[in-house]
C-alpha positions in Angstrom: 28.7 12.4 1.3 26.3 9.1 1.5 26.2 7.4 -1.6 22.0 8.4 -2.2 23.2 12.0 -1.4 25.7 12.1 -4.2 23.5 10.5 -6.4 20.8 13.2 -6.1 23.5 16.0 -7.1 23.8 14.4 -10.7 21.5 15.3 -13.5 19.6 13.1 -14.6 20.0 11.1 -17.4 17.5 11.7 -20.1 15.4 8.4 -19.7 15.2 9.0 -16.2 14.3 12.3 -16.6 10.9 11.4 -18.8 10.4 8.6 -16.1 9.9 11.4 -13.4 8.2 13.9 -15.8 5.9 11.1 -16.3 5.3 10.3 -12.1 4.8 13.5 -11.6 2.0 14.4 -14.9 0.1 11.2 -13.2 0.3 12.3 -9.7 -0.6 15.5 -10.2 -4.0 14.0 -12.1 -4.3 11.6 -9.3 -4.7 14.1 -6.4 -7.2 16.2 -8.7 -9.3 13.4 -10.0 -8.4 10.3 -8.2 -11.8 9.8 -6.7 -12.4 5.8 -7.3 -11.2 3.9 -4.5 -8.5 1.8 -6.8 -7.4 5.3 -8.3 -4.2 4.9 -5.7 -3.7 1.7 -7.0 -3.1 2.9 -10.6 0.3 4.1 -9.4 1.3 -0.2 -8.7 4.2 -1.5 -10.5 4.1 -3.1 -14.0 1.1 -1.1 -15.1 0.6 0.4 -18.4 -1.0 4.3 -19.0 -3.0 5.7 -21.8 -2.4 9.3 -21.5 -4.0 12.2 -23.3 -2.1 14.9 -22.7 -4.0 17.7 -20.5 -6.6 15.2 -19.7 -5.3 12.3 -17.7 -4.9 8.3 -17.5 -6.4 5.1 -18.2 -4.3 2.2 -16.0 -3.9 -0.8 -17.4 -2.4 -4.8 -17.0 -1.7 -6.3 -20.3 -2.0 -10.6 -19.8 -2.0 -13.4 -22.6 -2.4 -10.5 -25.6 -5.4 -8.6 -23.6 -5.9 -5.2 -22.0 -7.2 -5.2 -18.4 -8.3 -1.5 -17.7 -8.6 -1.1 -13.9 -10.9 1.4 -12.4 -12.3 4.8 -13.6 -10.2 6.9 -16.2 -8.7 9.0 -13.9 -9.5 12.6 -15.5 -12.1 15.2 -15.0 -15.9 14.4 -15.3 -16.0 16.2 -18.7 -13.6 14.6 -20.5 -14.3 10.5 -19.7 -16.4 9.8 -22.5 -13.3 11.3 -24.4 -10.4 9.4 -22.9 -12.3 5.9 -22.8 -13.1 5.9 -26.6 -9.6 7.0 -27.6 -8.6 4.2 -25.3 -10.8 2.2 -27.1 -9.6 2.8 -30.6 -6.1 1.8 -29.5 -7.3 -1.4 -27.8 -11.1 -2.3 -28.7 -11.4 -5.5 -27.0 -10.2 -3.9 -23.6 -11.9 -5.3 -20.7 -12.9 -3.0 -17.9 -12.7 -4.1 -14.5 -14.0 -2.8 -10.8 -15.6 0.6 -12.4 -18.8 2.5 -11.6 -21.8 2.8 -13.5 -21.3 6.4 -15.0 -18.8 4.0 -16.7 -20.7 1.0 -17.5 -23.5 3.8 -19.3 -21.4 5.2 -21.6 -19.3 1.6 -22.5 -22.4 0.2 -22.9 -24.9 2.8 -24.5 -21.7 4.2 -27.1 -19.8 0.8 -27.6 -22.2 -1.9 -27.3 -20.4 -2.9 -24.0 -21.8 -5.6 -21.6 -22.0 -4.3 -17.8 -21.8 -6.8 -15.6 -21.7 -6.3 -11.8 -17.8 -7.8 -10.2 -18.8 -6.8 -6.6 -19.6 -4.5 -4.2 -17.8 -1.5 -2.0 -18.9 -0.4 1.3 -18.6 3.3 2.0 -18.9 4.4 6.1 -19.5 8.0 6.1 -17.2 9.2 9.3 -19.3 11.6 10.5 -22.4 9.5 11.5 -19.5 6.8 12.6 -20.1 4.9 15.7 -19.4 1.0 17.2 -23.3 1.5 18.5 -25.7 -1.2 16.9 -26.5 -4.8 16.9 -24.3 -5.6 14.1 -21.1 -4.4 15.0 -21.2 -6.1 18.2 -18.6 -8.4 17.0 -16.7 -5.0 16.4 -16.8 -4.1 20.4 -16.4 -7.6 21.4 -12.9 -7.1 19.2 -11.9 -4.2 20.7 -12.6 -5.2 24.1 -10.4 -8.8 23.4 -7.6 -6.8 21.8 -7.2 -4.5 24.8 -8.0 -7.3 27.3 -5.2 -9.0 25.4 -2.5 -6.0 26.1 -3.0 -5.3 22.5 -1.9 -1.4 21.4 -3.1 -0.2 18.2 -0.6 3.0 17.2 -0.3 4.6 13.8 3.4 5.4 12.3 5.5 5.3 9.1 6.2 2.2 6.5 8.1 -0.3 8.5 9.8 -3.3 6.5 9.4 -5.5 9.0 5.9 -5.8 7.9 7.2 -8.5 5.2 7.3 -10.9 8.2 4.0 -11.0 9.1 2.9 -10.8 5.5 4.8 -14.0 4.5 3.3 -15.8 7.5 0.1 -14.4 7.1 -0.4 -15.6 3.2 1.0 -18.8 4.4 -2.6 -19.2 6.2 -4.8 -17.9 3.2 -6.2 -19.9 0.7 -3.8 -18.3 -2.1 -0.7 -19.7 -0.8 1.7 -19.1 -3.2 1.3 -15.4 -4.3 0.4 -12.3 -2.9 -2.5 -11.2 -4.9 -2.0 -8.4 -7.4 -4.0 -5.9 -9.7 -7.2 -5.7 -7.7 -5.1 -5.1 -4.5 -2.3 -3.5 -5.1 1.4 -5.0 -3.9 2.6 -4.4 0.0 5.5 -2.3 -1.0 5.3 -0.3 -3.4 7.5 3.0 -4.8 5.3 5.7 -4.8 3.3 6.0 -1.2 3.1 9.3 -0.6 -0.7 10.2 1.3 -0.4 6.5 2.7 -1.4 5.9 6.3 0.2 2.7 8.2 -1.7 1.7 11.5 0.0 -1.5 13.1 -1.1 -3.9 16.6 1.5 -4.5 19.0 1.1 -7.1 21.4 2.6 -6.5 25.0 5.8 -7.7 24.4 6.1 -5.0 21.9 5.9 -7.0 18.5 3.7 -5.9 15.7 1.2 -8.7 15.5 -1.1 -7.1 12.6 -1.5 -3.8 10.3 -3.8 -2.2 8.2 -2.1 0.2 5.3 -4.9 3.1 3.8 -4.4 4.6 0.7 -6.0 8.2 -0.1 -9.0 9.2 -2.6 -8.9 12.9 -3.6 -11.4 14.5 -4.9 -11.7 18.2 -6.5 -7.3 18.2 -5.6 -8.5 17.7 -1.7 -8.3 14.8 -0.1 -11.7 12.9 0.2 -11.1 9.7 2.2 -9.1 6.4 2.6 -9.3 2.6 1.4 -7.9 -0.1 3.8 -6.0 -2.1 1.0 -3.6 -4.2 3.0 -4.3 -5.7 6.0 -2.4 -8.7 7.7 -2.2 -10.1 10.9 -0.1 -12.8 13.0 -1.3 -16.1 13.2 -1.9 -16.4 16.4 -3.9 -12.8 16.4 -5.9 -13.8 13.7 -9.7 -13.6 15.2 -10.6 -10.1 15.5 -7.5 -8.4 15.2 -8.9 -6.4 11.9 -11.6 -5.2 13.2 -10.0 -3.8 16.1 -7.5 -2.2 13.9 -10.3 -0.8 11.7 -12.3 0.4 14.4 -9.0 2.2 15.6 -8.4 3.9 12.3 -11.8 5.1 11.8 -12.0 6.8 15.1 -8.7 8.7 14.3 -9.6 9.7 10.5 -13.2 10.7 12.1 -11.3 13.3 14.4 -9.4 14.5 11.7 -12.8 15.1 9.8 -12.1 13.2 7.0 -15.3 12.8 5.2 -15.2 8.9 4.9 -13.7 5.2 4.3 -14.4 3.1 1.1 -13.9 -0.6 2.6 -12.8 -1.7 -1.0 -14.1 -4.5 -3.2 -15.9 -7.4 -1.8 -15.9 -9.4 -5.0 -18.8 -11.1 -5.9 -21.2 -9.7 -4.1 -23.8 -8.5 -5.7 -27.4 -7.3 -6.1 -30.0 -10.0 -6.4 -31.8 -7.8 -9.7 -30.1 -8.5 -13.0 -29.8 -5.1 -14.9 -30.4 -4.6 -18.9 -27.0 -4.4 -19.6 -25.8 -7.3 -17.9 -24.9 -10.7 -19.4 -26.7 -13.3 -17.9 -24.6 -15.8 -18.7 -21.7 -14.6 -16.6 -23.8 -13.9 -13.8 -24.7 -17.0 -13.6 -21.0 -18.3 -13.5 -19.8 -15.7 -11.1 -22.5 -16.9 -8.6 -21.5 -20.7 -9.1 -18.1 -19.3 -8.7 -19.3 -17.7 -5.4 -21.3 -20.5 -3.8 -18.6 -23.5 -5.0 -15.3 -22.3 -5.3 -14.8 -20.7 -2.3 -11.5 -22.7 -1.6 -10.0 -20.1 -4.3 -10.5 -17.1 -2.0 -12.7 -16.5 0.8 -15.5 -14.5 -0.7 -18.3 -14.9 2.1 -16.0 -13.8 4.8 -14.7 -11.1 3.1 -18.2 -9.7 2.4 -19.0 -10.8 6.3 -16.7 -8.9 7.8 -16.9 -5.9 5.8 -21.1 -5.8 6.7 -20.3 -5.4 10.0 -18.8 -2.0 9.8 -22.4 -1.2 8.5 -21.4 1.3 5.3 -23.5 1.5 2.0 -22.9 -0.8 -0.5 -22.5 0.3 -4.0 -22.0 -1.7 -6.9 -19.1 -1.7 -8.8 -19.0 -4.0 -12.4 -16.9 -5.5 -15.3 -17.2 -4.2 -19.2 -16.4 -6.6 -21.7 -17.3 -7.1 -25.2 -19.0 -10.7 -25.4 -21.5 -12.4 -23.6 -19.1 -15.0 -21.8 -15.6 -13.9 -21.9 -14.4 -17.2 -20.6 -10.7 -16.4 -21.6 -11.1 -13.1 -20.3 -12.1 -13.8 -16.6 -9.3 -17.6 -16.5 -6.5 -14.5 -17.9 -7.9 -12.1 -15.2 -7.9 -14.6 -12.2 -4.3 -15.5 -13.1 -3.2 -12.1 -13.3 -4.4 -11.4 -10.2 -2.8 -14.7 -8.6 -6.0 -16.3 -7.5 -5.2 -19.3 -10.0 
């Protein structure tokens, strides 16, 4: 008997026991209410969980002293308001990041909470799916160089190998160092279970790029994917995403999966400043935006994202002051982009 096999025929000891109790009282609240697009990305390692028992979760990083709450409680409908001010009265200078407006509304109208739009997401709707269109010409053109290239695009499981292309891949990026954490969730991670790998092969056979999706449930069904890893060789690096993505979303279109939440395109965001945004922060995300670009490549992100043509919604910040200058430095290097 294999080592792994005789280790499944012991009992567990008690701590690990409470771990998997604890997996699997998450898990089961994921696939019922995980309907944000970073609700997957709850499950990354060295996350913290506010639980109420028969309710559901609050994720959250904890960096220099602070609480970084990431997404939407994951819970029913009914019981949000609940879980977010019991959060609250553990940890009342919690700062919420990438969450929707039902969110921002009650932070802001019960808790005096600022709102301030982080970004944008791009849903596609699969059924009205199509390459046709002006704008995702650069998606055919893509597809066309990929396969002119002797470029197969196949879907299959988790393949380690991946690591390679990742470590040269980062090597290219503007974050060098680190892969970037807590707004996209690690590579490899433990718990994958619903994930969908899609990888390019060139004609020698070598996987040149991939594209990971993780699910969104909704209602205990599942509702759609997010594209949260991508990478691709160097020397595949023009184009190679978009034929990848215009691969997947044929596929999950046949399978009738209702649609595909591109993910967060930070900083992008609407041109109208709403009441319960802080001004002040605008203003220093868009210098951030328009200057600091050599930090991370915010208008290509949101350029190649546009051309897939989905509709944009907003997605936003809660914090407690005006200009959470500590906040957002102890945010960007939890994340790794500083």
């Amino acid at each position: 008997m294999s080592d792994a096999a005789l280790a499944l025929t012991r009992p567990l000891a008690p701590a690990d026991a409470d771990a998997h109790a604890e997996l699997a009282r998450r898990v089961a609240w994921l696939k019922e209410y995980g309907s944000h697009p970073m609700s997957f990305s709850t499950m990354q390692p060295d996350m913290a969980y506010f639980e109420l028992p028969g309710a559901g979760y609050i994720a959250y990083a904890q960096y220099w002293g602070m609480q970084f709450a990431l997404a939407d409680p994951v819970c029913a409908p009914e019981q949000r308001a609940m879980l977010i001010d019991r959060f609250l009265e553990r940890f009342p200078h919690a700062v919420f990041v990438q969450v929707s407006k039902v969110v921002v509304d009650h932070l802001h109208g019960r808790h005096g909470y600022y709102g301030t739009q982080f970004g944008s997401e791009s849903k596609i709707e699969l059924a009205d799916w199509s390459l046709r269109g002006a704008r995702k010409q650069i998606v055919r053109t893509a597809v066309n160089g990929a396969r002119s290239q002797g470029i197969e695009i196949r879907e299959g499981g988790f393949d380690h190998e991946v690591k390679r292309i990742s470590e040269a891949w980062i090597r290219t990026r503007r974050c060098k160092n680190n892969e970037i954490r807590f707004l996209i969730r690690p590579m490899i991670i433990d718990y994958r279970e619903g994930t969908r790998y899609f990888y390019a092969y060139d004609a020698e056979g070598e996987a040149v790029g991939f594209i990971f999706f993780d699910p969104i449930y909704r209602d205990g069904r599942l509702a759609g994917y997010v594209p949260n890893i991508s990478r691709s060789s160097a020397n595949f690096r023009q184009g190679l995403w978009y034929a990848l993505m215009a691969h997947a979303l044929a596929v999950f279109r046949e399978e009738g999966v209702p649609y595909v939440d591109l993910g967060l395109v930070p900083l992008q965001v609407d041109a109208e400043i709403e009441p319960q945004e802080s001004r002040v922060l605008r203003a220093t995300m868009s210098l951030i935006r328009e200057r600091m670009d050599f930090l991370y490549n915010f208008k290509g992100l949101e350029f190649a994202k546009s051309r897939f043509q989905g509709r944009i919604e907003k997605t936003y910040c809660c914090h407690r002051n005006a200009m959470p200058a500590l906040a957002m430095t102890a945010m960007f290097r939890l994340t790794r982009i500083i």
